[in-house]
C-alpha positions as CSV (number, residue, x, y, z in Angstrom):
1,X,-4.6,45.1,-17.4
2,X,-3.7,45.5,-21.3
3,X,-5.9,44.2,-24.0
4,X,-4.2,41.6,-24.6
5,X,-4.2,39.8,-21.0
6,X,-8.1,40.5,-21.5
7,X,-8.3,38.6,-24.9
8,X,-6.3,36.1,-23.0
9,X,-8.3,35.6,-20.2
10,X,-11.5,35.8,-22.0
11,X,-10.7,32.7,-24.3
12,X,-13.8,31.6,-26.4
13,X,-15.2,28.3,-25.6
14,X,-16.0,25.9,-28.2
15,X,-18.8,23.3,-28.6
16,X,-17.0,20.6,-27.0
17,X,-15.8,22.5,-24.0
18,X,-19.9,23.8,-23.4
19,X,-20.9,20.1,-24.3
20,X,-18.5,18.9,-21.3
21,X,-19.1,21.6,-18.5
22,X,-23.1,21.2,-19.5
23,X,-22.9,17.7,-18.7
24,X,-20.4,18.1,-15.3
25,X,-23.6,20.8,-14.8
26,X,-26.5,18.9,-15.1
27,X,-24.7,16.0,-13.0
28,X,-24.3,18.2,-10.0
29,X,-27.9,19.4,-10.2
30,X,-28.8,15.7,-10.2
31,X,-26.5,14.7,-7.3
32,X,-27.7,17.7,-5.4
33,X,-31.1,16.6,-5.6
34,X,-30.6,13.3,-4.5
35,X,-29.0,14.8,-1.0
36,X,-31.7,16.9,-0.2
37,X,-33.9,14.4,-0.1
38,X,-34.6,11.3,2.2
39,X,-32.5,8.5,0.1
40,X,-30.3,8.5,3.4
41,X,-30.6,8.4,7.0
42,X,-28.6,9.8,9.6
43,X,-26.6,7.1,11.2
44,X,-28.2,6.2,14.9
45,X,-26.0,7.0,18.4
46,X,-25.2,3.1,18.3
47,X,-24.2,2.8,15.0
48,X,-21.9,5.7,15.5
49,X,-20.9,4.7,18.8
50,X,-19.7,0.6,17.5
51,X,-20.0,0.4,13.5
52,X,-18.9,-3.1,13.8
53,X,-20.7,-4.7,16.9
54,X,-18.6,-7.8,18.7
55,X,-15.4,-6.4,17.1
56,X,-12.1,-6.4,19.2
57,X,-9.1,-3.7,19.1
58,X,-5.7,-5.6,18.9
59,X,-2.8,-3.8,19.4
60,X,-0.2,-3.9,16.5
61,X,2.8,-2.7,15.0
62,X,2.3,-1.0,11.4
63,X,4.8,-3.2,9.0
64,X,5.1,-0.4,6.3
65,X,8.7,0.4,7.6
66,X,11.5,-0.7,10.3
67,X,9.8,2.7,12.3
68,X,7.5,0.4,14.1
69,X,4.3,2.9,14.8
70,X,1.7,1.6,17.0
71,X,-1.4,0.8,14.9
72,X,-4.6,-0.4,17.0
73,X,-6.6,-2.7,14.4
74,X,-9.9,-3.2,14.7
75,X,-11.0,-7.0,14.2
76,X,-14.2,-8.4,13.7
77,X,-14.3,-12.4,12.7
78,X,-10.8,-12.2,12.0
79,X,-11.0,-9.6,9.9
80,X,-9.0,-6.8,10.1
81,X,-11.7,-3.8,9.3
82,X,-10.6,-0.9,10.8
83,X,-7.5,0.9,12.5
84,X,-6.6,3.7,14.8
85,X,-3.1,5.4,16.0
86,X,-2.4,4.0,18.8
87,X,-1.5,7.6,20.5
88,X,-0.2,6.1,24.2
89,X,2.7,4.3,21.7
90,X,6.0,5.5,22.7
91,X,7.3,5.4,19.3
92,X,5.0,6.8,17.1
93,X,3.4,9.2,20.4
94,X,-0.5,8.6,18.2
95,X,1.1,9.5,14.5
96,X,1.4,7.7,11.2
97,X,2.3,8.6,8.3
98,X,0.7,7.9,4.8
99,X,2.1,4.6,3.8
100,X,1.3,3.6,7.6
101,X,-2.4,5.4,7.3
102,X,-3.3,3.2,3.9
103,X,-2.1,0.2,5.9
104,X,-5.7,-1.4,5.8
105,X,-6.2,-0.9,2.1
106,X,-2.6,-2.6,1.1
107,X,-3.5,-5.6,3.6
108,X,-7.4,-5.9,2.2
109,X,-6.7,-5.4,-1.5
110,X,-7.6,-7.8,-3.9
111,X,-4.2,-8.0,-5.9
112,X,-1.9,-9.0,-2.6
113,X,0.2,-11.8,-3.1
114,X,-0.7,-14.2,-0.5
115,X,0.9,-17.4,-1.7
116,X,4.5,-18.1,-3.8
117,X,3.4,-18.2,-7.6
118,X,4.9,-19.4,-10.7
119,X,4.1,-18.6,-14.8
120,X,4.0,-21.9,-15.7
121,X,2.4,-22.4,-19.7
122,X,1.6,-18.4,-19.9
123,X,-0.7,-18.8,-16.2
124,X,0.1,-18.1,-12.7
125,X,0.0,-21.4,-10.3
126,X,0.0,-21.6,-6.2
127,X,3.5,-23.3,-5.3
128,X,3.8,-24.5,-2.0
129,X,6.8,-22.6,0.0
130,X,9.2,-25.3,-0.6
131,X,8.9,-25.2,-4.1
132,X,9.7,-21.3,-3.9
133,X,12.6,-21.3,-2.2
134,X,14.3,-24.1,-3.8
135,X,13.6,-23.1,-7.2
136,X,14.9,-19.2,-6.2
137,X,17.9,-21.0,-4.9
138,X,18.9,-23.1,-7.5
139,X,18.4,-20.1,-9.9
140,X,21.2,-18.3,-7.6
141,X,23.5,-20.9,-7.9
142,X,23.1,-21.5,-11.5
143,X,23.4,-18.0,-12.2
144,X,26.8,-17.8,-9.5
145,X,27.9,-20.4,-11.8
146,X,27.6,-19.2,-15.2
147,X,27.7,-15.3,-14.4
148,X,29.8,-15.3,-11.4
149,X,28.7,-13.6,-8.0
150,X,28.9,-10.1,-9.1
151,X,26.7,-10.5,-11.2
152,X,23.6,-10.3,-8.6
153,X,22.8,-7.3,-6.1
154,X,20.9,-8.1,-3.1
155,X,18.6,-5.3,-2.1
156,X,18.1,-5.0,1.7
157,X,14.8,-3.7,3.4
158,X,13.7,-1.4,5.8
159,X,12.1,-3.3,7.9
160,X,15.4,-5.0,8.5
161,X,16.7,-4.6,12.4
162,X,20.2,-4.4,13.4
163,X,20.6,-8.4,13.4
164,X,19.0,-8.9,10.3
165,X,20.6,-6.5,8.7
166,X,24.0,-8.4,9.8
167,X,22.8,-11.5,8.5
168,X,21.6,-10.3,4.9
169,X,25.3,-9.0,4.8
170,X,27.0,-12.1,5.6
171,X,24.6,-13.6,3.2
172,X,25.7,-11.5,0.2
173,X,29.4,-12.0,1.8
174,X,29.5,-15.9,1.4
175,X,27.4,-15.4,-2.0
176,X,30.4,-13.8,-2.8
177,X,29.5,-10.5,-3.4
178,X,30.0,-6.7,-2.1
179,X,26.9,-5.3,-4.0
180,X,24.7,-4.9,-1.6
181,X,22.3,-1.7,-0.8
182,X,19.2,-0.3,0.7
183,X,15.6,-0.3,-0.7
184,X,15.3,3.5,0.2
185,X,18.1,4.3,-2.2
186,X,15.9,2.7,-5.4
């Protein structure tokens, strides 16, 4: 090794740098002591055996993609808090993959959309599903109107089937449209 690569290697470390791996130092230390003693307890044969007493496993289909991987989610009260593969599913043969393995978290977070909303005044307000749809509709025909047909793209999924598929064609077809494509592509 020359000189130079040693210099290199061997860079100086300034104040700040010390300052920071001091402090990532002393928080480790702290941490570490906390785990060697009794703040915890090991979980009992029970709790390790059913972590959510009167739950019940429900077999399911993972909705992530048109794939359809078994998912086996574990429900207690009618909510969904846990899931397993389902490994005897003769798609998915007991895989998943990550989008499918995060399932849970999408359908638990906080910021999922559960109802149609609308800015009205600068604030987002619950519509009913009426509302939605005709207000997305008569923006599509007011925009077919002005800008002509071409100038919308419908975007298909991939949870689409064969039939579905089929239909969102037409759909775009009698819009009067050819642009049409595939989520995957975006």
């Amino acid at each position: 090794m020359s000189a130079n690569t040693y210099e290199t290697l061997n860079a100086k470390v300034g104040r700040r740098s010390f300052m920071k791996m001091a402090a990532v130092a002393t928080a480790f230390g702290v941490t570490s002591s906390f785990a060697s003693t009794n703040v915890t307890r090991k979980a009992t044969e029970e709790e390790i055996k059913n972590p959510f007493p009167g739950s019940k496993l429900v077999k399911s289909i993972c909705t992530a993609c048109s794939v359809g991987c078994g998912v086996i989610a574990e429900v207690q009260n009618g909510v969904w808090v846990r899931q397993e593969v389902a490994t005897d599913h003769p798609v998915s043969l007991g895989g998943h993959c990550c989008k499918g393995a995060d399932m849970i978290d999408m359908v638990r977070s906080e910021v999922r959309l559960k109802h149609p909303m609308v800015k009205k005044a600068g604030k987002w307000q619950r519509i009913s599903w009426d509302e939605a749809i005709e207000g997305i509709g008569s923006k599509l025909e007011n925009l077919r109107q002005t800008a002509g047909p071409d100038s919308t793209m419908f975007l298909g999924s991939a949870k689409f089937g064969t039939e579905q598929s089929y239909y969102f064609r037409k759909f775009a077809a009698m819009f009067g449209t050819n642009n049409i494509d595939h989520q995957a592509r975006i």
